[in-house]
N, C-alpha and C positions, 0 to 999 in steps of 0.2 A: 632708971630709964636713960636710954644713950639718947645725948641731943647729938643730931649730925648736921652739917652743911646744908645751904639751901640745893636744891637739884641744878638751880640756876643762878646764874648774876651778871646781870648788866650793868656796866660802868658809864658816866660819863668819861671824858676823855682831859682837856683844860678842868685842871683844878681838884679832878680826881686823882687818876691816876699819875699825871706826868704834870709837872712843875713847868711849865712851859710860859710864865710870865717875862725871863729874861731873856729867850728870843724876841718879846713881841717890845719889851724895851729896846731892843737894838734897833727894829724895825720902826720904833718911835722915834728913835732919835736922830735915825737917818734922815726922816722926812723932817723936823725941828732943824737939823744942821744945814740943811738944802734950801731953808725959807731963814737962815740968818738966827735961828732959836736956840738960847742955851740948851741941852741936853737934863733931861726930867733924871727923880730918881727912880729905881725900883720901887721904894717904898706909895711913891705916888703913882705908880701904875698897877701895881699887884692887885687892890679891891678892885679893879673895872673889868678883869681879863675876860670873868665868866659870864659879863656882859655883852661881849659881842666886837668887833670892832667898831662901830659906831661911839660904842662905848667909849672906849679906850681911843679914839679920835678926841672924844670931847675932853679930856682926861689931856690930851697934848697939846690940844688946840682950843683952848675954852673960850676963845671968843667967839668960834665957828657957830651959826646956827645950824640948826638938823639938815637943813640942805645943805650946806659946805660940809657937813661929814658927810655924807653921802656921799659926794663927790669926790673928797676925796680915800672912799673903799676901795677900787681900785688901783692905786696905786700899795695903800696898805697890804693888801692882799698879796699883789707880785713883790715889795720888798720881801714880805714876811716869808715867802715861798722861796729865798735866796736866804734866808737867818733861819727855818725851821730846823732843831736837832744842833746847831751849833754851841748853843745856849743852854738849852735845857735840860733837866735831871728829874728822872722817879724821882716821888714822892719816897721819904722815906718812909718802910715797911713795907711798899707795894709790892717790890720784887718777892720778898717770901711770900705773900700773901697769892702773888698768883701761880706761884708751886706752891701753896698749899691745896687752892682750887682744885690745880690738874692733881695733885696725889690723890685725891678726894672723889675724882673720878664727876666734877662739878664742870658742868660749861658755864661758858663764859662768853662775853663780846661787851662791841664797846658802841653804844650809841649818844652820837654828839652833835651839836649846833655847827660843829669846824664844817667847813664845804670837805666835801667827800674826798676832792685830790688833794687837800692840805692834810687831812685824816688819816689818807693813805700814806700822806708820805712821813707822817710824824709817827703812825702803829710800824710803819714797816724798819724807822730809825731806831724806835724800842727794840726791836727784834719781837714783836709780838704779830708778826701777820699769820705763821702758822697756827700760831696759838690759839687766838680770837676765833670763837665760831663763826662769830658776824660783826661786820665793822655797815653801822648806820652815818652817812653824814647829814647836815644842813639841809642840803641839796637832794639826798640820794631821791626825798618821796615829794609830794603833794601837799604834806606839812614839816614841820618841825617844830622840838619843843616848844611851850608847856603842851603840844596837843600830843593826843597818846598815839598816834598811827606810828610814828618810829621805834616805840618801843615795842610795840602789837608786833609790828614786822619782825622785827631781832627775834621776838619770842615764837612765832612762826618758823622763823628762818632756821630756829637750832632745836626745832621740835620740841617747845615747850607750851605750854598753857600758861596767860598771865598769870596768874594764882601758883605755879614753880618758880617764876622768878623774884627777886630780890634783885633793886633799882639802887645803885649809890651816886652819888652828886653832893655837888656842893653848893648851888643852885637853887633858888623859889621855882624856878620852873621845871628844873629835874621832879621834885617833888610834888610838884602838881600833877605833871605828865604819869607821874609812877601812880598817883590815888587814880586819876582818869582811867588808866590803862588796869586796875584791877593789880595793880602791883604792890608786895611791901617797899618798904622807902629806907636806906640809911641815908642821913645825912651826914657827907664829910667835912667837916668841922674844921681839915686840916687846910682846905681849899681858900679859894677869895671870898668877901665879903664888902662890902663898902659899908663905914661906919655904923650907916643908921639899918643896916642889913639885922633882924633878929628872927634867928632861925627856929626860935622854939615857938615862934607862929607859923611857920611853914606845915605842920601838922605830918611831917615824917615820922616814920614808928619808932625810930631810934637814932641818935644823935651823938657819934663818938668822935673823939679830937684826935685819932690817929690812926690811921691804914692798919698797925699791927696789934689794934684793937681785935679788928675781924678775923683773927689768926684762932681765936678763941670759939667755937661753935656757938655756946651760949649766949655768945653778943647780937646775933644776927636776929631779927624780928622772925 
């Protein structure tokens, strides 16, 4: 029996596909440098990324309560929009992985919690905007992750049925959004996590520790 590729896949985008944590340190550190604050490392910002920037606010600023990150997202935001693509690098294996997709005659798109004009401009830095059938942001709908309508949409948008796609993330709430939306689930392993993160309760169909795992037909749920 020939196993072949799923018909579909939608990516996250932070933590999937694109290693984008050492932009969002520069952008941390600008704002640490500007308020008199030693500069963090990588290693202490990398678990928060897939969190959010709130996230990664309390991650620099850990005295700040939820209101003081809030406040200060926007300036997070326009730094980050000055650091996106300077920093950051594919995931190793992603690149074959997504010429293997298109050899495979498999669509693709990338639906993510990033606000839509960050999204755009970090797919279009990949050289991935032709590629992507659909790019979902934060912002684009009325929800976003864990709820499933951004995934619903992508799988609309590139004329597929949830039930054709297959959902990757690195995320609890990638994989909640993919069971809601009627989607299979990988979980990317290769991505962020913060310590007490355990992903074999996330109830993903399948759980692999590196992009050039999926290069493999048989691995895919």
């Amino acid at each position: 029996m020939t196993v072949n590729f799923p018909k579909a896949v939608l990516f996250d985008l932070d933590g999937t596909l694109l290693d984008s944590a050492p932009d969002m340190l520069a952008t941390a550190n600008a704002m640490r440098a500007s308020r008199g604050v030693a500069a963090m490392t990588l290693a202490e910002l990398r678990p928060h990324v897939s969190k959010g920037s709130r996230a990664m606010l309390g991650a620099a600023f850990p005295g700040l309560d939820e209101a003081g990150r809030l406040e200060l997202v926007p300036e997070f935001l326009e730094l980050y929009d000055r650091e996106l693509g300077r920093h950051a690098v594919v995931f190793r294996g992603v690149a074959e992985l997504l010429d293997t997709l298109d050899r495979n005659g498999v669509r693709w798109g990338i639906v993510t919690n990033k606000p839509e004009a960050l999204a755009v401009s970090a797919v279009e830095a990949s050289g991935w905007t032709r590629r992507s059938g659909v790019l979902v942001g934060g912002d684009t709908l009325a929800e976003r992750k864990p709820h499933p309508l951004p995934l619903l949409h992508a799988a609309q948008e590139i004329g597929m049925t949830p039930g054709d796609c297959v959902y990757v993330g690195d995320d609890e709430r990638d994989i909640e959004a993919a069971r809601a939306a009627g989607m299979r689930s990988v979980v990317a392993l290769w991505g962020y996590r913060l310590p007490g993160d355990d992903p074999a309760r996330w109830g993903g169909d399948v759980m692999l520790e590196q992009a050039s795992d999926l290069l493999d037909p048989t691995r895919w749920p």
